[in-house]
Backbone bond lengths (Angstrom), bond angles and torsions (degrees), N, CA, C in turn:
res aa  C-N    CA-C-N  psi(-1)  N-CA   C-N-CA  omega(-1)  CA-C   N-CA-C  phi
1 X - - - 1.465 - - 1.523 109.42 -
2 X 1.433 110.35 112.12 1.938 88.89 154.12 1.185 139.18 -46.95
3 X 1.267 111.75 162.85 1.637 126.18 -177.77 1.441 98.99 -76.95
4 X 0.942 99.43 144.62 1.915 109.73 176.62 1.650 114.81 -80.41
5 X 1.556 132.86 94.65 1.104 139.36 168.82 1.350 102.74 -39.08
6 X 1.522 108.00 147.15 1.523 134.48 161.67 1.779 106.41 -39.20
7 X 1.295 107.89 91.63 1.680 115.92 162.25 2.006 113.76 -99.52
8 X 1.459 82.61 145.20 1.813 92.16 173.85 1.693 95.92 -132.79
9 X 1.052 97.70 114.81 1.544 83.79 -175.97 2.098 93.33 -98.07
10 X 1.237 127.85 152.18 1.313 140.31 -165.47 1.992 103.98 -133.59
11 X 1.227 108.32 126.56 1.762 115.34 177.55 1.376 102.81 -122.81
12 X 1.538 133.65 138.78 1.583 117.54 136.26 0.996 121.81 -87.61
13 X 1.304 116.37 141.91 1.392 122.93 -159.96 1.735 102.75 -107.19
14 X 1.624 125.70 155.18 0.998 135.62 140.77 1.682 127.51 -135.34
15 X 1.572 96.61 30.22 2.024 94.54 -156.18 1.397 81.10 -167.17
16 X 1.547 106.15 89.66 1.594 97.15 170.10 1.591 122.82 -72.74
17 X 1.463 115.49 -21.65 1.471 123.36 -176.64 1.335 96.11 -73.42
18 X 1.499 143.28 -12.00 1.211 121.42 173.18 1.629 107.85 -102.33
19 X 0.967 114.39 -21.72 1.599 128.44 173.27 1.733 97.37 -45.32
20 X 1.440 108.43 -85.50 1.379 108.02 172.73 1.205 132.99 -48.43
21 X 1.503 126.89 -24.59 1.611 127.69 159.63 1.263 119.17 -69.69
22 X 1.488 114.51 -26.82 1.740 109.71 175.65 1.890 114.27 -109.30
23 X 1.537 90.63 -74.74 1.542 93.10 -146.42 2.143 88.15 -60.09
24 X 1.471 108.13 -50.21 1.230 119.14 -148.15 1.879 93.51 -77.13
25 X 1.130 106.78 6.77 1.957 118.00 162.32 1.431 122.37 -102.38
26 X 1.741 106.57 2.70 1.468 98.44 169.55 1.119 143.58 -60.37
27 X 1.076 155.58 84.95 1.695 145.10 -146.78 1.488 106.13 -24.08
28 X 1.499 106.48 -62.10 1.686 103.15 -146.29 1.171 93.19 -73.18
29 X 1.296 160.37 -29.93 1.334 165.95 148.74 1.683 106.42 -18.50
30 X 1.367 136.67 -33.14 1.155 130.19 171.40 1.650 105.36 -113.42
31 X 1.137 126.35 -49.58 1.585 134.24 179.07 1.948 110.35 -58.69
32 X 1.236 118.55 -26.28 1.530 126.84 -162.56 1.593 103.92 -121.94
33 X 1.760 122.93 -14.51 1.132 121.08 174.30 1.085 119.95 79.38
34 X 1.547 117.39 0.76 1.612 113.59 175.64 1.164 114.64 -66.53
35 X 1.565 122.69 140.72 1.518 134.83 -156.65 1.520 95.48 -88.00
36 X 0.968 120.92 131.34 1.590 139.83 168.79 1.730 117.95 -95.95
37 X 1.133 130.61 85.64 1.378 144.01 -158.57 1.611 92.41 -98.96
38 X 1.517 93.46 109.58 1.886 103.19 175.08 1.951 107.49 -97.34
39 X 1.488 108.96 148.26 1.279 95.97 -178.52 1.456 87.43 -122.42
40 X 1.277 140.50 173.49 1.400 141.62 -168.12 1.699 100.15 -167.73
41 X 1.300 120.34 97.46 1.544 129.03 160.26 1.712 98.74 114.47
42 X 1.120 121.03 23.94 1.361 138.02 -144.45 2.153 84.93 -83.00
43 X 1.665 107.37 132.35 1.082 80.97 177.26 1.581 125.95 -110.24
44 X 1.146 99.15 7.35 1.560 118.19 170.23 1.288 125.88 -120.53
45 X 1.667 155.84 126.72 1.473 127.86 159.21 1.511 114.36 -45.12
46 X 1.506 114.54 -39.29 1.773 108.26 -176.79 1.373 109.86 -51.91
47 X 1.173 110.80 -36.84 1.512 113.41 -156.17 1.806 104.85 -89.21
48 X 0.916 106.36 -33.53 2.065 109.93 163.64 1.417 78.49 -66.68
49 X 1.201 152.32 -135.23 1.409 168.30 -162.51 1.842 111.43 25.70
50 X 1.399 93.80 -51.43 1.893 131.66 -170.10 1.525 79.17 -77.86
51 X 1.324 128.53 -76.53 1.592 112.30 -167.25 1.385 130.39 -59.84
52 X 1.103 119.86 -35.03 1.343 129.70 164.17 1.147 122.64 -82.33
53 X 1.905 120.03 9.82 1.690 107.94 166.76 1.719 93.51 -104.65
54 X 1.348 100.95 -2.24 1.456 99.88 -167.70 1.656 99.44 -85.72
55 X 1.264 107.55 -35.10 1.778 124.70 -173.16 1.756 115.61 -69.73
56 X 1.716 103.40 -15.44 1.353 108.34 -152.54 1.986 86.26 -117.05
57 X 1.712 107.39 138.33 1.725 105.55 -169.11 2.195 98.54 -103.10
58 X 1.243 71.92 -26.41 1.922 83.43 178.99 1.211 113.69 -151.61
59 X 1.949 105.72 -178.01 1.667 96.71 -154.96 1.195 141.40 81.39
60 X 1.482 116.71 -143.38 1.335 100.08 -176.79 2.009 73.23 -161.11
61 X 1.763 74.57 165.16 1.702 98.99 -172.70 1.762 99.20 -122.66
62 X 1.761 104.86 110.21 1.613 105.17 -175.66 1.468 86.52 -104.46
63 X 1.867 94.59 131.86 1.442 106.53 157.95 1.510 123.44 -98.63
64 X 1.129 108.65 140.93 2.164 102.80 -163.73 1.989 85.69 -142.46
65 X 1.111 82.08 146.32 1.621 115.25 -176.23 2.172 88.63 -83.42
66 X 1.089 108.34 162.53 1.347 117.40 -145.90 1.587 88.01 -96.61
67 X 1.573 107.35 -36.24 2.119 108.15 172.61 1.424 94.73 -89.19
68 X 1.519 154.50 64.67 0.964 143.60 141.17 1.420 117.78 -116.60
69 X 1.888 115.02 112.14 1.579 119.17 -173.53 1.602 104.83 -85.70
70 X 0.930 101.67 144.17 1.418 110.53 176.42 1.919 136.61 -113.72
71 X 1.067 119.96 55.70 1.267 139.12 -132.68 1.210 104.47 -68.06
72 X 1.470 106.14 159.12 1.775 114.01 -155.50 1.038 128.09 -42.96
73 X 1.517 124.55 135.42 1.935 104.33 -175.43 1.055 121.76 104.81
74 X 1.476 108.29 -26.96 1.653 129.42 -174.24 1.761 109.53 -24.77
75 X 1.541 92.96 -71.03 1.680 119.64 -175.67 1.320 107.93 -53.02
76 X 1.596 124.83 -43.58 1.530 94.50 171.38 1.645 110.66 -102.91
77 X 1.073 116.04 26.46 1.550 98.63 157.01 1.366 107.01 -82.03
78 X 1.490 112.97 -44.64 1.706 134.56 169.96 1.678 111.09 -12.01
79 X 1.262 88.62 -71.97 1.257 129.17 177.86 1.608 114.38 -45.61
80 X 1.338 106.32 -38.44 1.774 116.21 -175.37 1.511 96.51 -85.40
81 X 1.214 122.43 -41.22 1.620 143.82 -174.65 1.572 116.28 -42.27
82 X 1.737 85.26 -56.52 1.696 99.19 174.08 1.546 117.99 -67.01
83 X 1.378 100.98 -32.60 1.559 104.23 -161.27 1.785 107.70 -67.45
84 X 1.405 100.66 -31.96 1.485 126.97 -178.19 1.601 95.69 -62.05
85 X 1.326 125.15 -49.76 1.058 134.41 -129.99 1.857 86.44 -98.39
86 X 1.365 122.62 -55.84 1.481 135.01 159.91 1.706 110.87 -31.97
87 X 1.038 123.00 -55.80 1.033 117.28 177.93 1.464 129.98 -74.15
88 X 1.438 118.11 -11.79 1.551 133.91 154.41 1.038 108.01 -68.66
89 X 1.411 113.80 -50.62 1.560 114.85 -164.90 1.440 118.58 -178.89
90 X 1.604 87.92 102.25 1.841 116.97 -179.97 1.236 119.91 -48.69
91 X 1.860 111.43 -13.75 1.452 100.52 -154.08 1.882 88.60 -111.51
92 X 1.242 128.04 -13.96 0.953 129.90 -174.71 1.857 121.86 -28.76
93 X 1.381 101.63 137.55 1.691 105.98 -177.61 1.035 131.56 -96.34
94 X 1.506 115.59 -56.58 1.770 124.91 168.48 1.733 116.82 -116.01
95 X 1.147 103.99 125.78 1.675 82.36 174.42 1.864 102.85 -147.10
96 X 1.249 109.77 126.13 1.533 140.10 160.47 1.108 124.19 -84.27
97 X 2.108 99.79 -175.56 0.645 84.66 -179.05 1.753 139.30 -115.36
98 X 1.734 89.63 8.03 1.473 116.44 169.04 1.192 94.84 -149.41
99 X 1.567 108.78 149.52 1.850 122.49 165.02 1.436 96.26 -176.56
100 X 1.329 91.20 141.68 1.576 120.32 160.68 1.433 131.06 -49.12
101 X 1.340 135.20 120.06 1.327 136.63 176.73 1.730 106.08 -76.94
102 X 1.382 102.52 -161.71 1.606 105.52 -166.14 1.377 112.49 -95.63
103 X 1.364 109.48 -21.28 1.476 122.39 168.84 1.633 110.74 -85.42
104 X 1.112 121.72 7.84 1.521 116.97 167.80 1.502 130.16 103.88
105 X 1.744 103.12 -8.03 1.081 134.93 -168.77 1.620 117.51 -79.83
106 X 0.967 114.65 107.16 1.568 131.93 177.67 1.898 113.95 -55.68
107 X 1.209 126.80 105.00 1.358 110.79 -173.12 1.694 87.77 -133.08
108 X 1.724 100.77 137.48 1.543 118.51 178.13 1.614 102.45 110.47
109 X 1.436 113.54 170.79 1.184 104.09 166.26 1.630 106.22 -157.09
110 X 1.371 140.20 153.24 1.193 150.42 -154.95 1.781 109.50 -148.53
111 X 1.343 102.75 112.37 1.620 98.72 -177.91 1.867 112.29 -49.98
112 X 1.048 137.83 135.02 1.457 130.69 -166.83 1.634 110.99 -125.73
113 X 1.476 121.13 94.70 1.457 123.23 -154.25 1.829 100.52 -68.58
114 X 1.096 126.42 -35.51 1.091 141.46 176.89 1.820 108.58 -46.88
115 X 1.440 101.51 -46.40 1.756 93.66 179.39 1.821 106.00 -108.28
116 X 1.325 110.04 -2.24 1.428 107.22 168.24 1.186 102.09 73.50
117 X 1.564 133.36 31.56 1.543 144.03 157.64 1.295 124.32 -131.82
118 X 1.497 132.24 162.92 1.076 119.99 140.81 2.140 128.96 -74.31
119 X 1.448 72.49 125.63 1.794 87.74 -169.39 1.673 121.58 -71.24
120 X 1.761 157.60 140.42 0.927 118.73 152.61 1.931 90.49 125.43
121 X 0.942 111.53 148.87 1.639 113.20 168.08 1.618 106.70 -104.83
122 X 1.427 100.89 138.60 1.625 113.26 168.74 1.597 132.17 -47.32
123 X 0.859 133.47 143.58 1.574 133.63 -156.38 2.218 93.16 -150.44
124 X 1.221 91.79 134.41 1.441 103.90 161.47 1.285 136.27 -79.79
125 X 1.950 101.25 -28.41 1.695 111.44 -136.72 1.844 82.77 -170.80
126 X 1.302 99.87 145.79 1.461 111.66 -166.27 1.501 94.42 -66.82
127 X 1.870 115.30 141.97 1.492 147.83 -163.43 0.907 84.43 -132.01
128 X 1.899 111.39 126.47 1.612 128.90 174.19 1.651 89.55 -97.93
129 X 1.361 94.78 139.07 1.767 108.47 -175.16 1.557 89.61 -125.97
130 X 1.397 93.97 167.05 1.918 116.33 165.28 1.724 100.26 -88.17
131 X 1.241 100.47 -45.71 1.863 85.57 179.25 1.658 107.31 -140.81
132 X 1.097 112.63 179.27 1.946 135.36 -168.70 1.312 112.59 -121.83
133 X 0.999 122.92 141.38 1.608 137.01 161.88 1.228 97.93 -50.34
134 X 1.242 133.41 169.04 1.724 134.38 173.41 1.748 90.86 -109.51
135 X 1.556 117.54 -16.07 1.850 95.45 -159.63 1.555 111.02 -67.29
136 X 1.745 114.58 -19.20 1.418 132.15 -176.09 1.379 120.29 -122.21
137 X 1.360 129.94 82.48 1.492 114.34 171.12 1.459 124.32 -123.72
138 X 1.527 115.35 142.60 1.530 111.91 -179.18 1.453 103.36 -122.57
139 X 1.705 90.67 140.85 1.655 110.90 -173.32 1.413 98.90 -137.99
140 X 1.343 101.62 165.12 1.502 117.49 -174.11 1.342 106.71 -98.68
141 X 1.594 122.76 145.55 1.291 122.64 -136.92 1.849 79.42 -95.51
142 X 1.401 124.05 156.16 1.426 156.56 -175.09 1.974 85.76 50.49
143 X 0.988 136.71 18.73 1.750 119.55 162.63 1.561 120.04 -72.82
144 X 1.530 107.46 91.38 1.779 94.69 -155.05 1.786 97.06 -112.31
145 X 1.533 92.21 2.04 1.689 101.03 174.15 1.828 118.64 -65.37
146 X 1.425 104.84 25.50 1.451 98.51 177.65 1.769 103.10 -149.06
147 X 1.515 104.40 8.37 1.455 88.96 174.94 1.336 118.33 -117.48
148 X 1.693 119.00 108.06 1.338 123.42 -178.18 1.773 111.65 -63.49
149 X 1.473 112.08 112.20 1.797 124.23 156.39 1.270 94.32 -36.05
150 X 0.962 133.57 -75.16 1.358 149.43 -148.03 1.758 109.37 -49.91
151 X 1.085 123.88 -6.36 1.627 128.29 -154.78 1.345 90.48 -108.92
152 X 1.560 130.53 106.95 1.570 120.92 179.07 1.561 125.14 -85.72
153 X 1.392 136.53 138.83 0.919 133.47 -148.82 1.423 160.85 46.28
154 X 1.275 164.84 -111.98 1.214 155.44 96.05 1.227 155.78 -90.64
155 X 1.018 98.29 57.32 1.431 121.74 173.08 1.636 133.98 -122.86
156 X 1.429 132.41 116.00 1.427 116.11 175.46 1.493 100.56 88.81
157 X 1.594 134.25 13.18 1.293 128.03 154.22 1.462 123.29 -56.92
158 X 1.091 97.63 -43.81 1.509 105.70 177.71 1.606 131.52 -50.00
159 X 1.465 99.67 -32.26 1.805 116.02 168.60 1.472 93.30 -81.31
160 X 1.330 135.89 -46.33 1.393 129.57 -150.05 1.473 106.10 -82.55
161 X 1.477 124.42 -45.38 1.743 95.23 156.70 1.017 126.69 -100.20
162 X 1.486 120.27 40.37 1.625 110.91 148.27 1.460 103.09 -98.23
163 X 0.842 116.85 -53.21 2.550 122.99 173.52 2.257 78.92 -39.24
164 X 1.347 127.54 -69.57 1.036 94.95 -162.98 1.579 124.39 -64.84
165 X 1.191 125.58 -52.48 1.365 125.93 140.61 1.747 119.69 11.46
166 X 1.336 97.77 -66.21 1.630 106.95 168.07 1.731 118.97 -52.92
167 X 1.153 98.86 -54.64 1.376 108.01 -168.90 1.633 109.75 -58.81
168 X 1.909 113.12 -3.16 1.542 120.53 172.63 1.243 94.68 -103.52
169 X 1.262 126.59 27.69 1.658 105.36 -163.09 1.962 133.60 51.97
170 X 1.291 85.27 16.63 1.735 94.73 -171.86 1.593 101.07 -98.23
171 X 1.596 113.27 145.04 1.560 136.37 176.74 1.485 92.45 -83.16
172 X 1.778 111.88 153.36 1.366 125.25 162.22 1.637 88.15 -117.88
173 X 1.938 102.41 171.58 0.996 100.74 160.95 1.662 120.36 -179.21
174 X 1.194 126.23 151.28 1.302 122.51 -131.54 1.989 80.30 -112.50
175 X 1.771 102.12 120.49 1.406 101.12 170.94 1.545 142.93 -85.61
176 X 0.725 122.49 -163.54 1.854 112.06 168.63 1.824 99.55 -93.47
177 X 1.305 128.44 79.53 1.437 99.91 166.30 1.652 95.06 -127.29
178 X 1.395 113.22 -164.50 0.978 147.36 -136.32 1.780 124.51 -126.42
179 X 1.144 132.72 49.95 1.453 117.72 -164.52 2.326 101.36 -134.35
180 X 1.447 79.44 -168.45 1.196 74.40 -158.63 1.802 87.38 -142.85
181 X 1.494 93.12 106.00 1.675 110.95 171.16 1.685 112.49 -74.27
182 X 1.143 110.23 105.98 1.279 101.28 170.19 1.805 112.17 -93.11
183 X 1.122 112.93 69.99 1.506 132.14 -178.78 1.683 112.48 -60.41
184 X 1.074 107.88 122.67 1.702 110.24 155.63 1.419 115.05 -70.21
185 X 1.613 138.89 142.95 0.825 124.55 -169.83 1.623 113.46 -85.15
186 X 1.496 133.01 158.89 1.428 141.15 -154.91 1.811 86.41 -79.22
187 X 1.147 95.81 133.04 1.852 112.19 166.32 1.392 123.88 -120.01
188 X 1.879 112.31 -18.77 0.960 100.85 -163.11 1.906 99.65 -146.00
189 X 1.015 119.65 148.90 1.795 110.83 160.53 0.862 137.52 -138.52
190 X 1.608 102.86 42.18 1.483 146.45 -158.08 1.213 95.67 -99.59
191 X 1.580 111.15 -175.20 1.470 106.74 153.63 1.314 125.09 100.27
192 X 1.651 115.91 -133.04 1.279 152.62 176.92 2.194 97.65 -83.56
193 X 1.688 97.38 -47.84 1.777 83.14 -161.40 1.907 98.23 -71.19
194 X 1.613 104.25 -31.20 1.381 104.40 173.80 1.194 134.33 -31.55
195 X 1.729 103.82 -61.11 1.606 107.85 166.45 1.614 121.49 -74.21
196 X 1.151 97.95 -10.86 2.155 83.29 164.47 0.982 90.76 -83.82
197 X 1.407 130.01 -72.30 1.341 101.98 -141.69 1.613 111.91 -73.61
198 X 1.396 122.87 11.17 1.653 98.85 175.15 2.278 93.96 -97.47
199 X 1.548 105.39 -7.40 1.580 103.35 165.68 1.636 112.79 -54.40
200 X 1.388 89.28 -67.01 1.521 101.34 163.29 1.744 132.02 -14.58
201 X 1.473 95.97 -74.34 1.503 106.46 -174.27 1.575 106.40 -60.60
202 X 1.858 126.22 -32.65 1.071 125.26 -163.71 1.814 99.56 -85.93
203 X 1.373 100.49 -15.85 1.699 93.18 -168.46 1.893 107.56 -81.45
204 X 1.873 90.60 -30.06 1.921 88.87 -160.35 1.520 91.69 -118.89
205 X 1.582 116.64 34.10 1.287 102.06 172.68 1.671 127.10 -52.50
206 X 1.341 116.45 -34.91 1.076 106.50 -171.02 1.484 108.67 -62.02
207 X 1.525 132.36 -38.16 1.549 136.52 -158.88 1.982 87.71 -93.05
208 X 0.823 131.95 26.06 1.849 128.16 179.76 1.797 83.54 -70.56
209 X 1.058 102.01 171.02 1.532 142.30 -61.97 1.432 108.49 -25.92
210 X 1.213 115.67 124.26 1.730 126.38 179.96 1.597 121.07 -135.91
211 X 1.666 107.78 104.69 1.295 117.06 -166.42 1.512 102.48 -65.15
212 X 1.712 96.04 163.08 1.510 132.93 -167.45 1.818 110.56 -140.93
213 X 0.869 112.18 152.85 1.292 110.28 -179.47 1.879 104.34 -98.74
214 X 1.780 120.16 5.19 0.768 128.57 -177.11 1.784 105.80 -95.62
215 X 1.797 75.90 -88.45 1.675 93.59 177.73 1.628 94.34 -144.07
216 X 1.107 116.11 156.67 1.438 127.25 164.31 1.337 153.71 -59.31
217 X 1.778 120.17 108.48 1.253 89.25 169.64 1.480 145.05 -68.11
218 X 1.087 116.59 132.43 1.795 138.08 -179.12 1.059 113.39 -129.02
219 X 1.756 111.78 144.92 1.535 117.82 166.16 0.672 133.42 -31.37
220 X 1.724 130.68 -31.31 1.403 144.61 -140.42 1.873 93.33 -177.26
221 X 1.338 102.88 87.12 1.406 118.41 -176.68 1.789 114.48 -48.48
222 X 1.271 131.26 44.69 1.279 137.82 -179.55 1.248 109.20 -63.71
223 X 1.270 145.22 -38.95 1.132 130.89 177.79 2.162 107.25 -91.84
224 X 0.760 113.75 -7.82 1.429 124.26 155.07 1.591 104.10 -49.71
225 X 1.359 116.05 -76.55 1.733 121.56 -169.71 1.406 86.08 -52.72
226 X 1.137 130.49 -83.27 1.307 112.99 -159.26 1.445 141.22 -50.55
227 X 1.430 111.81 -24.08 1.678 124.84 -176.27 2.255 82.96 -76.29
228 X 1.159 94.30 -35.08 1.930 86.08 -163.90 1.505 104.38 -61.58
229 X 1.230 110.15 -47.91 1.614 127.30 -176.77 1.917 93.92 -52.75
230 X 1.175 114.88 -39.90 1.784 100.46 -166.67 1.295 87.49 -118.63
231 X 1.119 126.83 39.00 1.985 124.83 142.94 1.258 76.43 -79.11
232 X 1.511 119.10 -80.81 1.516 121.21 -158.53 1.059 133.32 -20.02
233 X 1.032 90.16 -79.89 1.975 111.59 165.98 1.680 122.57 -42.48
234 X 1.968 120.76 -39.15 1.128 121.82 172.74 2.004 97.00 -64.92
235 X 1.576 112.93 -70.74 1.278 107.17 162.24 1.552 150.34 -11.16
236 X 1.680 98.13 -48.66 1.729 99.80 151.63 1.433 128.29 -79.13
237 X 1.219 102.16 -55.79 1.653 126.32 173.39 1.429 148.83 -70.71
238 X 1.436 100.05 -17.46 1.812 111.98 175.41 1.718 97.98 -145.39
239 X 1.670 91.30 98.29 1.895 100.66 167.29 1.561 99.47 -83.82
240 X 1.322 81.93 143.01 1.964 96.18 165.81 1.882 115.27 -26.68
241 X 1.221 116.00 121.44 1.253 105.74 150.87 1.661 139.72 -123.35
242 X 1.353 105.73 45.24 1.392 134.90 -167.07 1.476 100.82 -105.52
243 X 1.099 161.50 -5.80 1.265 141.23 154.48 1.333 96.68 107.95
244 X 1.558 141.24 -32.16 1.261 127.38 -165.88 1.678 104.02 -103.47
245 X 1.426 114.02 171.14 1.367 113.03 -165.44 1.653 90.37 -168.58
246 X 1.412 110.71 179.28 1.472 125.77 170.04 1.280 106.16 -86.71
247 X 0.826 127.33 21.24 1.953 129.51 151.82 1.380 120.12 -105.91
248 X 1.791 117.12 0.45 1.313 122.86 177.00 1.293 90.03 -71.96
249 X 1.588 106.80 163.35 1.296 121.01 166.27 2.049 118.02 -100.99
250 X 1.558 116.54 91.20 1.125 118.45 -149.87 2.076 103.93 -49.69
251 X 1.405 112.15 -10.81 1.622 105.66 -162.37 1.925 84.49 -81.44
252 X 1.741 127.84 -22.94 1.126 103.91 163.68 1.428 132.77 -92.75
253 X 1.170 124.28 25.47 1.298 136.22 160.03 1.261 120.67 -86.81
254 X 1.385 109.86 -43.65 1.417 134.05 154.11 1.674 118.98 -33.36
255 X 1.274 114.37 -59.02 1.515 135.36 178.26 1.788 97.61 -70.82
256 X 1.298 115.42 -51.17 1.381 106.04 -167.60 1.580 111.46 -64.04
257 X 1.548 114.01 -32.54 1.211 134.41 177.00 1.509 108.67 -67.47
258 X 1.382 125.41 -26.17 1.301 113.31 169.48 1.600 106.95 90.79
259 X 1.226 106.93 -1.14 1.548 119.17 150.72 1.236 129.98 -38.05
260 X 1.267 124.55 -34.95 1.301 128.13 -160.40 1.457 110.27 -171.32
C-alpha cells in the first residue's frame, strides 16, 4: 500500500447540523488527523478552493460539499487512486469523483441520498471526463492556475477547472472511490446555478456545446428552461419514494453499502 500524502481536505459551510452528521463524521478525519478547513459566509466555491490551494505547501487540497460522508479508509484508498492516477498521467488537473466525458458518458459513481441509489457507472482505473461533480474534488496543493475569481458562486465549478485545465493541455479525471452524498434533492435552476451557467456560456462560448452532469452549456440555454420547469414540477409533484431522507444517518448507508 502507499503512504498517504499530505491531504487538507476544505468545505463551505452553511448548515452546521449537517456538517457534523456528514463530512465532520468521517472517521479518518479524526482517527488519521486530516485537517478539516471550514469556510462559513464563503462567497464563491473558487474562492474557498483559491484560499486553501494558496494555504496548502504540499499534497493535495480535497474539496467536499459539507453533506458528503466519507467512510473509513477513504484517505488511503485516495491515496492508492492518485498513485494509479500519477502514473497515467503526471500532468493531470482535476480529478473526482464522477463526471461526464464528451460523448455523454457518466464514469464513477457516488451514493446519492436524494434518489435513494447509488448514482453513476463503475470505473476500475482513472476516466478522463470534460467535467466533475463539485460534491468531490482533488487538486494539487498551491495549483491555483485553474481557478477562475471571476466564476460567481457555486455552481458549474467542476466543468470550469477541468475546460481550464484543457486550455494547459492537462487531462481531468473521475476515480473509482467511494463516498456517500447525502444530497437534498434539486428544486430549483434558478438563482445562483442561473448566473453560472449564463457566466459560463459567455466565458467558453467559443468551445459550446459543453457537457454538464446537470444540463448543458448552449448558446441559447433551451434545455436549461426546460430541466428548471421539471425541477418544479418533480418538486411539487413527485416526493421521494425510496425510504431514505436527511434524517438517515449517512455512517448507516455507509455500513449498508459495505463501505466500511
Amino acid at each position: 500500500m502507499n503512504a498517504v500524502p499530505p491531504f487538507v481536505v476544505v468545505a463551505p459551510v452553511n448548515d452546521d447540523e449537517t456538517l457534523s452528521r456528514c463530512l465532520a463524521a468521517s472517521p479518518d478525519l479524526s482517527t488519521d488527523g486530516i485537517p478539516l478547513r471550514v469556510v462559513r459566509d464563503a462567497r464563491s466555491a473558487n474562492g474557498v478552493i483559491a484560499d486553501a490551494l494558496r494555504a496548502t505547501t504540499e499534497g493535495y487540497v480535497v474539496y467536499a460539499h459539507q453533506d458528503v460522508y466519507l467512510p473509513r479508509g477513504f484517505f488511503a484508498d485516495l491515496a492508492e487512486q492518485l498513485a494509479a492516477l500519477d502514473r497515467l498521467d503526471a500532468r493531470w488537473a482535476v480529478a473526482g469523483a464522477i463526471g461526464r466525458d464528451a460523448a455523454l458518458v457518466t464514469h464513477g459513481t457516488v451514493w446519492s441520498t436524494d434518489r435513494g441509489r447509488v448514482v453513476g457507472e463503475r470505473i476500475t482505473g482513472p476516466a478522463a471526463v470534460e467535467c466533475l461533480d463539485e460534491c468531490l474534488l482533488i487538486l494539487r496543493a498551491g495549483d491555483l492556475t485553474l481557478v477562475d475569481l471571476g466564476l460567481p458562486g457555486f455552481h458549474l465549478y467542476g466543468v470550469d477547472l477541468v475546460q481550464m485545465g484543457r486550455l494547459q493541455g492537462r487531462r481531468s479525471y473521475a476515480l473509482p472511490l467511494r463516498i456517500v452524498h447525502h444530497a437534498k434533492p434539486i428544486t430549483s435552476l434558478g438563482g445562483g446555478y442561473a448566473r453560472a451557467h449564463r457566466y459560463m456560456r459567455l466565458k467558453w462560448r467559443a468551445r459550446l456545446p459543453m457537457t454538464t452532469l446537470i444540463t448543458p452549456l448552449e448558446r441559447v440555454p433551451w434545455k436549461l428552461w426546460k430541466m428548471r420547469a421539471g425541477a418544479r414540477l418533480r418538486a411539487r409533484f413527485s416526493p421521494a419514494r425510496h425510504g431514505y431522507g436527511q434524517e438517515t444517518d449517512p455512517q448507516r448507508i455507509a455500513r449498508e453499502l459495505r463501505y466500511e
